[in-house]
C-alpha positions, 0 to 999 in steps of 0.5 A: 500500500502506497503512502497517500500523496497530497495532489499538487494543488495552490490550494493546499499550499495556501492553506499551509500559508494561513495555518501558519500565520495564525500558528494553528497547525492544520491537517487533512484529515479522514477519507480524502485522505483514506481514498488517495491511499486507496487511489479512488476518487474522493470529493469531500476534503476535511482540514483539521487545524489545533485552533480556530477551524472558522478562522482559517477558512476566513484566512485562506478565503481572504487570501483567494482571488475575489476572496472565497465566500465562506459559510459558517456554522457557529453551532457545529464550529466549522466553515465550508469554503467552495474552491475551483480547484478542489471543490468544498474543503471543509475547516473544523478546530481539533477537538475531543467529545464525550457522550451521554448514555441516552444521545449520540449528540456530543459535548465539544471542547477543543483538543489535541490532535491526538485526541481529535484523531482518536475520536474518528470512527475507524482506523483508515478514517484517522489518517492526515497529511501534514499542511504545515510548512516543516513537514508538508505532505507528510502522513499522520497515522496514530492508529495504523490505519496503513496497516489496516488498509492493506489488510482490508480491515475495518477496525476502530481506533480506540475500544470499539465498546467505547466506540459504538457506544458513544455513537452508535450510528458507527455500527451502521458505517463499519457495515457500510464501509465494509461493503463499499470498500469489500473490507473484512470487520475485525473480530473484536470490532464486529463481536462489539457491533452484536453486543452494542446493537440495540443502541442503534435505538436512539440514532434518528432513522433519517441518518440510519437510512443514509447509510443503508441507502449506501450499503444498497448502492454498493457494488456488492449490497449482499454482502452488507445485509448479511453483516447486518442480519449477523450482526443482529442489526437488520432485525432492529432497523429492518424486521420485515427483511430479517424474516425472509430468513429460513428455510421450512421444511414438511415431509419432502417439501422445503421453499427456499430461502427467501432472504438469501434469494432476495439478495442474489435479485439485489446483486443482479440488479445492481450487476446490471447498473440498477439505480438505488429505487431499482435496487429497493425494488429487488429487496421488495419484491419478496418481502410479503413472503412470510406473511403468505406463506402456506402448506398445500400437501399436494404442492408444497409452500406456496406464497399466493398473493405476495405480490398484491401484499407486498405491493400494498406494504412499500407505502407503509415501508417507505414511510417508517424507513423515512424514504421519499412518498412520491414518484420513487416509491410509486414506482417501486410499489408498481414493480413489485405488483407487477413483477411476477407477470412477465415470468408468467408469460415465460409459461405461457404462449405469448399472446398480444393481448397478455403483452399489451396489458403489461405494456398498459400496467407498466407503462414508463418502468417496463424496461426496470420491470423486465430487468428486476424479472430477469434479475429474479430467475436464480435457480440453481439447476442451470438447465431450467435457469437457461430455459428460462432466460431463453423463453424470457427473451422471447417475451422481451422481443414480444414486448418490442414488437407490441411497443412498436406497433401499439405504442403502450406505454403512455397509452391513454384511451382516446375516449376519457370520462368526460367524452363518456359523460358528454355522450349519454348525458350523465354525471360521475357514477358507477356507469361512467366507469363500467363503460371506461372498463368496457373500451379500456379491455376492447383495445387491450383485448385488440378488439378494437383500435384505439381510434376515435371513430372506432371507439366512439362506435364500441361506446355507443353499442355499449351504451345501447346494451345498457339502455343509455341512448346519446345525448346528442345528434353527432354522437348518434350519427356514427354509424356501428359498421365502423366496428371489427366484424366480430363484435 
């Protein structure tokens, strides 16, 4: 593991210039530090300084060329400084904290150093680079951070008790990192996380959410959630997901494993360059499972209706998750109604009919839904799984040559309610809506076109069988030879 190098940026030198004219020691401290060891790309730069952090800011923004603006934050002690060259570089004075049992909010005092790199939540974040004049550019590692890089190791730099302890939200980023990075958690520090669980309690679950949104985003995210489901942590800020755990077995017949299956669907979405709110619906879409869990003794287990459940459910889910209630979570909600129904065309021949109607329901999100859907084919017996995947592009094709013909996706009956209302004469009510159903399955069924001469003439036939007659003499004057022969 190479020895991080400060880039060869004015900046840093100007930040060297201020520190020392105030004669506050000053440091880059923490993962800009971690990622230019392990050579990624970081944008986030921190500089700790054994002083004021607000008045070097005010120092090295004076010393900018249209003297930089600085934003401070009297509350938290610190000052945001936007640069060209290096983006945002925030200042804070070195400083040490003690915790009360029932926050994660610390008492502050200025510190040493040392004591502020001691209060860091892992070893590879307590790493600095000197920008003091005497030793510029050269690397502060208390607590063998290097070491721990190169070994891939997640380790706190003082007892992880204390650690996790104090602030428990660490445990929450120890998992974190450990699946951004592909680290190991060190056994004491990972036997701490299991003893100290339950103080994940008193963290908001606003922050909680960040981190797992971080963990579902990871190149690997299985590999997170089983930390956390081993650690015992998923059952305390997820239940629903740590239920999908296990495997019963009646006589002969035993389900899989759906928290395990759930997690192969997460790393194929996320192979396939899936988004966080595709990735949300990986982990969903199983999620109703246990609680539609049954025992046929003629087929085994079956999960009857976990779809509609589980579809009904991600409201609620996002809600208590603290996620966003709009779009995203609509369009998670629809791919875990729907993500059954291109595999059951896989089974089936595949009609027009069945495809316009996924086209319909889907809309916009068919291209996510048929990626989650290919994502969901795991078998283990290759044979069947290839078969699958075969017959599953074939449905893909389906859709393509349907799309292209129908154009479904931002489909919209050329008929709307008002029209159906201005026809007959009526107000809203339950016959408005049957006869919005009527024309809404005749041009999903293919049996008429969605065009206005044809499906004002399917209305009015409709109309006559429900004894309604047209309110005015145009809508009268379409003649019903305009429809298909066979109705």
């Amino acid at each position: 593991m190479k020895t991080p190098q400060l880039p060869e940026l004015p900046i840093f030198h100007t930040i060297a210039e201020a520190a020392a004219e105030l004669g506050q020691p000053a440091y880059v401290i923490g993962g800009y530090v971690r990622d230019l060891a392990l050579e990624r790309a970081s944008k986030d730069i921190d500089v700790v300084t054994v002083g004021d952090g607000i008045a070097l800011a005010q120092a090295v923004g004076a010393r900018l060329p249209g003297r930089g603006r600085v934003t401070v934050f009297k509350n938290f002690g610190t000052a945001m400084l936007p640069t060209k060259e290096a983006g945002e570089i925030e200042f804070v004075g070195a400083r040490k904290e003690s915790y009360r049992a029932d926050s994660r909010k610390p008492d502050v005092e200025a510190g040493t150093l040392e004591e502020d790199l001691a209060r860091r939540d892992f070893t590879i974040n307590a790493l600095g680079l000197s920008l003091n004049p005497e030793s510029f550019g050269e690397l502060v590692d208390r607590y063998e951070g290097m070491k721990d890089l190169a070994s891939k190791t997640i380790r706190t730099p003082l007892g992880p008790d204390i650690t996790f302890s104090d602030d428990p939200l660490r445990m929450m980023r120890a998992v974190r990192f450990a699946a951004q990075l592909g680290f190991d958690i060190e056994p004491d520090t990972f036997d701490a996380i299991i003893r100290n669980k339950d103080r994940i309690k008193i963290v908001s679950q606003e922050r909680i959410t960040v981190e797992l949104n971080k963990i579902i985003e990871s190149p690997t995210p299985s590999y997170g959630f089983k930390l956390l489901f081993q650690t015992g942590l998923l059952h305390l800020i997820f239940p629903k997901m740590a239920l999908l755990h296990g495997v019963e077995k009646v006589g002969t017949h035993a389900h899989k494993d759906n928290f395990y299956h759930t997690l192969q669907v997460l790393d194929n979405v996320a192979n396939a360059g899936g988004d966080l709110w595709l990735r949300w619906a990986a982990v969903l879409h199983d999620i109703a499972k246990p609680a539609t869990k049954r025992y046929d003794q003629r087929v085994g287990w079956t999960f009857h209706g976990h779809e509609d459940k589980g579809a009904r459910w991600v409201p609620g889910i996002f809600a208590e998750l603290k996620l966003p209630q709009g779009e995203e979570m609509r369009m998670v909600q629809k791919l875990v109604k729907l993500h059954l129904r291109p595999i059951a065309l896989v089974k089936e021949t595949v009609t027009d009919s069945a495809v316009r109607r996924l086209l319909f329901e889907a809309g916009e999100d068919v291209d996510r839904l048929m990626l989650l859907c290919r994502a969901d084919i795991t078998s283990k017996d290759h044979t069947r799984k290839e078969r699958y995947l075969r017959n599953f592009g074939q449905v893909e094709e389906k859709l393509k040559e349907v799309e292209e013909k129908d154009h479904l996706r931002s489909f919209r009956p050329v008929i709307t309610g008002e029209i159906i209302m201005e026809t007959f004469g009526l107000k809203p009510s339950r016959q408005v809506g049957e006869l919005k159903e009527a024309l809404m399955e005749a041009i999903l069924e293919g049996t008429i076109k969605n065009e206005m001469a044809e499906a004002l003439a399917f209305l009015l036939q409709q109309g006559a069988a429900r004894g309604l007659a047209p309110a005015s003499e145009t809508a009268a004057e379409i003649p019903v030879t305009q429809l298909p022969p066979q109705l």
